[in-house]
N, C-alpha and C positions, 0 to 999 in steps of 0.2 A: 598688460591690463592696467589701466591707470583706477584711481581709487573708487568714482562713481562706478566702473561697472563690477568691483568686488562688490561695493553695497547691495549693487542692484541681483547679482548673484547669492550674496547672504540672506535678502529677502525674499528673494523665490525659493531659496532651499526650507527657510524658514514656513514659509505656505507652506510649501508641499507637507511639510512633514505635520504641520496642525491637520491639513486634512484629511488626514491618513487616519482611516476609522482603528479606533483599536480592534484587537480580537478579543472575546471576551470569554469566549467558551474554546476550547482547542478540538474537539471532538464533537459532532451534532449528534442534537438526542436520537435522529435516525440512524445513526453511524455505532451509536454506542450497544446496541442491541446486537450487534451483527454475532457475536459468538457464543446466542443462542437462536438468530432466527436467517443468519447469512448462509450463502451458498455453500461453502464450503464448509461449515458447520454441521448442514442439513446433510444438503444432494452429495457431497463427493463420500461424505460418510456410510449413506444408505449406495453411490454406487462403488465404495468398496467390497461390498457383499455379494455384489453380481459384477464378476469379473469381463462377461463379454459388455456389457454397458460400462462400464468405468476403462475398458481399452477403447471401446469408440469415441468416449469422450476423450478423455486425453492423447491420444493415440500410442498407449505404454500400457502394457499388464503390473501388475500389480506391485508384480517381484520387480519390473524394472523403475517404478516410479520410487518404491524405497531405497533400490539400490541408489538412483540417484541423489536421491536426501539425504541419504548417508553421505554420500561424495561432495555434493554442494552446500551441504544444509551447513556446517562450521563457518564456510563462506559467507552467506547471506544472512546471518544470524546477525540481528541488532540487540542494542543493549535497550534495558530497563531504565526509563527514566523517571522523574518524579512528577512529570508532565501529562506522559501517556504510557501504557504499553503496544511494545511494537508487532506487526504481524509475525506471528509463528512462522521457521520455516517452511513447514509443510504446506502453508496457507500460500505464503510467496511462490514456494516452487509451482503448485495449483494452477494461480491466476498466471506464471509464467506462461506452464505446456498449453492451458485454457488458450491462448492467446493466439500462442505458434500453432496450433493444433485449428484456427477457425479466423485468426483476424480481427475478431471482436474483442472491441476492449469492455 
């Protein structure tokens, strides 16, 4: 690389990064409600109560969705940061089985 095309590399990296909108909020105010008005706040709570609905939804009774929190949940557990807090095990493992259990993201 002779010297004009570092310049011309310094000043395109230079763009990019002025145009690069900051973030300003980390979390959307829609996003922030969610662990009083999100699915798994709501629905997987009300279908812990009825067992044959909460195996059709995840395809696991009850005893085996704890059992495996128990087993994975030390696994997927993130840390607290000063930024945001992160989803609960039980939330992760949820949107997991949700997923394998139907294909929908």
């Amino acid at each position: 690389m002779d010297d004009r095309e570092i310049v011309a590399f310094g000043v395109a990296l230079l763009y990019l990064r002025r145009r690069r909108p900051r973030r300003r909020i980390w979390v959307h105010e829609i996003l922030q409600g969610r662990e009083q008005h999100g699915e798994f706040h709501r629905l997987v709570q009300e279908l812990r109560l009825d067992g044959e609905r909460f195996q059709r939804y995840f395809r696991l009774d009850r005893e085996q969705f704890d059992r495996l929190l128990s087993t994975v949940g030390p696994v997927i557990t993130m840390t607290t940061t000063n930024y945001r807090r992160p989803i609960p095990p039980a939330e992760r493992l949820a949107i997991c089985l949700r997923f394998l259990a139907t294909g929908d993201s």
